[in-house]
C-alpha positions in Angstrom: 0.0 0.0 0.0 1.4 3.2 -1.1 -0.1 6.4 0.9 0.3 10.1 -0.9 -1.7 12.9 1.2 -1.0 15.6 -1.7 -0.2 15.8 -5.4 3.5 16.0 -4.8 2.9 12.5 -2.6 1.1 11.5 -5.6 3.7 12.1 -7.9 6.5 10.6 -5.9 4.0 7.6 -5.3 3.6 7.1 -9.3 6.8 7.0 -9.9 7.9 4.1 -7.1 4.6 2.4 -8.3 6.3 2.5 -11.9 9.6 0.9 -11.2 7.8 -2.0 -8.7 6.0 -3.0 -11.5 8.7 -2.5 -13.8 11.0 -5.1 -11.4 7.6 -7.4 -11.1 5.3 -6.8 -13.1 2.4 -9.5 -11.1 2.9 -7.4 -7.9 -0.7 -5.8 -7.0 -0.2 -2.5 -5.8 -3.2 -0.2 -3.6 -3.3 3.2 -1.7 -4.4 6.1 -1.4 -3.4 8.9 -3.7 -5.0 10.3 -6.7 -4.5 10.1 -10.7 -1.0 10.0 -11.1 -0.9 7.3 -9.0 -4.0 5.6 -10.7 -2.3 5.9 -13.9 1.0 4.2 -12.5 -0.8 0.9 -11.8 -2.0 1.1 -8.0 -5.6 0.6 -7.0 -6.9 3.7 -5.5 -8.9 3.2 -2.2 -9.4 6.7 -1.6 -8.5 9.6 -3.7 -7.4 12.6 -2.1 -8.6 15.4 -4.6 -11.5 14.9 -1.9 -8.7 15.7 0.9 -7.4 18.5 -0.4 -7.7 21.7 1.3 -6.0 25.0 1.3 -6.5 28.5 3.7 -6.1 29.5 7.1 -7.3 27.7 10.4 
């Protein structure tokens, strides 16, 4: 399971995702990340366009 809370995350994720499956290419892959990640192969449980948030608290 691969875990990315923001689009950076995501991008880093995509790209480990990427050379997993380049090494073995039957490995099943899940997390939680968004569509860089979804694009790479893994199995989104939870995209986090939905966590996303920007401001002041």
């Amino acid at each position: 399971m691969i875990v990315a809370g923001e689009a950076s995350g995501d991008l880093h994720g995509a790209d480990l995702a990427r050379e997993l499956l380049e090494l073995d290419s039957g490995l099943t892959l899940s997390g939680i990340g968004g569509v860089e990640m979804a694009a790479a192969g893994v199995k989104i449980h939870y995209d986090i366009s939905r966590l996303a948030v920007m401001g002041i608290i």
